[in-house]
C-alpha positions in Angstrom: -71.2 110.3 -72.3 -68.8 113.0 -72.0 -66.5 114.4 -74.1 -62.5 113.3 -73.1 -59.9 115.7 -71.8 -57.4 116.5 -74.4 -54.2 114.6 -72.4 -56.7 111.6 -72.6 -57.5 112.2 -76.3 -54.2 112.4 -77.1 -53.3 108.8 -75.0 -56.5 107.4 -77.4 -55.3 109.0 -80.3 -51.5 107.1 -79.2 -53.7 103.9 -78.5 -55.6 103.8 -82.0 -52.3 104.6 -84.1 -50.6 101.9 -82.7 -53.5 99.2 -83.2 -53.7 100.8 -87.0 -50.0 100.1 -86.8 -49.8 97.0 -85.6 -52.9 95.8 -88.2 -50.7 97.0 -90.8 -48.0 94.6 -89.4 -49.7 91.7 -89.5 -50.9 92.2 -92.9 -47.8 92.5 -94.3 -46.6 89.7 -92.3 -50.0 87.2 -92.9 -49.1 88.7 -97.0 -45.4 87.8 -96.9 -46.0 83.9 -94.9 -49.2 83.5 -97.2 -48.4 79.7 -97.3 -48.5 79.6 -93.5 -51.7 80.3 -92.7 -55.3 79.1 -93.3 -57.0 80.9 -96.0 -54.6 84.1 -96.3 -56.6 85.9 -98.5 -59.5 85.8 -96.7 -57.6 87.2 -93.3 -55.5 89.9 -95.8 -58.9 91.3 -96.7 -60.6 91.6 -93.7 -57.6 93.3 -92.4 -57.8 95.1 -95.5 -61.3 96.0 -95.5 -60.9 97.3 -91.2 -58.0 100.1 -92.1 -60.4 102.4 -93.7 -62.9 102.8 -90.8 -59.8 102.7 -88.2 -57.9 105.3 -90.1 -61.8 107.3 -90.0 -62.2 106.4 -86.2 -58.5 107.7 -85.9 -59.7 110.8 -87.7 -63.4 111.0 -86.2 -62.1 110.8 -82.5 -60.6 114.1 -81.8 -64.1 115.8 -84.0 -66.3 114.3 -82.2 -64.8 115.3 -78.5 -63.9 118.9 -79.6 -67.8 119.7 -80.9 -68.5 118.0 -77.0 -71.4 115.4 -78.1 -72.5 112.9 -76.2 -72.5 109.9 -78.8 -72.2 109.9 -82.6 -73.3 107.8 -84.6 -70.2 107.8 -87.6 -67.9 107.1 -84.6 -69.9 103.7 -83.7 -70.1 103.1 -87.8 -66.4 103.4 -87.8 -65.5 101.1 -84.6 -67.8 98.2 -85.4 -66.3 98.4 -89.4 -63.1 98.6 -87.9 -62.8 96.7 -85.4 -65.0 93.6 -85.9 -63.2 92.1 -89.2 -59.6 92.9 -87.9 -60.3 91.2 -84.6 -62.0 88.1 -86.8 -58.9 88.3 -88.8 -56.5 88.3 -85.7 -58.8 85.1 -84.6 -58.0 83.2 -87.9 -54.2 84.2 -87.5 -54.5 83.0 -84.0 -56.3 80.2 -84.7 -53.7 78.6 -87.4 -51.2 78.2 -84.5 -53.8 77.1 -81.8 -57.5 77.1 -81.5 -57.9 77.1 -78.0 -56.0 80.5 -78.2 -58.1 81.8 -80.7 -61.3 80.4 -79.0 -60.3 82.2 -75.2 -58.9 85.4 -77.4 -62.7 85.4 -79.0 -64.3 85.0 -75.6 -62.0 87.4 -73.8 -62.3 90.5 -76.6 -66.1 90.3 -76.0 -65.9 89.9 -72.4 -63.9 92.9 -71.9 -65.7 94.8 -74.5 -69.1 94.1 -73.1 -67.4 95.1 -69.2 -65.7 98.9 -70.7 -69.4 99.3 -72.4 -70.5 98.8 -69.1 -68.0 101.1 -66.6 -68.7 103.9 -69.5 -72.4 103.5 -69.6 -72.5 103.5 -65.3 -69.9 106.4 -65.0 -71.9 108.6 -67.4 -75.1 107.7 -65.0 -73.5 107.6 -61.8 -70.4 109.6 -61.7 -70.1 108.2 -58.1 -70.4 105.0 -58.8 -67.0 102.7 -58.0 -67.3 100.1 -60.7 
């Protein structure tokens, strides 16, 4: 892997707040509607328990690229802490209006995760390759 150009940093950087953001949103908004939704407490603290290692990935990001190493392992700590119980939390939210939508959200997330892990992974091989 190589390190990202500061313009694109900064565009991650952008990208991270405003999911951090948005998180915060929906906790408030999942904390406020409480009666609305399927088990409320348990999707206020996995949102909850995700802010810490997003606000670290936030934090991490920008450290890691500037130092111009390959991988780190804190920054992988920090997106699978962050991001796995605030995208299970987004699936419960989802998922109290419609569990189809929750079901293709699920399947989609992963899909597209597994596909970007894939691009990176064949650009840092081959950076001629067109995928």
């Amino acid at each position: 892997m190589t390190a990202v150009a500061p313009d694109k940093q900064a565009h991650v950087g952008k990208i991270l707040g405003a999911y951090i953001a948005f998180i915060i949103a929906v906790l408030f908004a999942v904390a406020a509607r409480a009666d609305d939704f399927n088990a409320a407490t348990v999707i206020c603290s996995l949102l909850v328990v995700s802010l810490p290692s997003l606000v670290a990935l936030y934090l991490l990001d920008p450290i890691v690229d500037a130092q111009k190493r390959a991988a780190s392992a804190s920054r992988g700590v920090a997106v699978f802490l962050g991001f796995t119980p605030s995208l299970t939390a987004l699936v419960m939210v989802i998922s109290s209006f419609s569990v189809i939508a929750a079901t293709l959200f699920a399947v989609l997330v992963v899909a597209w995760s597994v596909w970007i892990f894939v691009v990176r992974l064949t650009g840092d091989e081959n950076p001629d390759s067109n995928i």
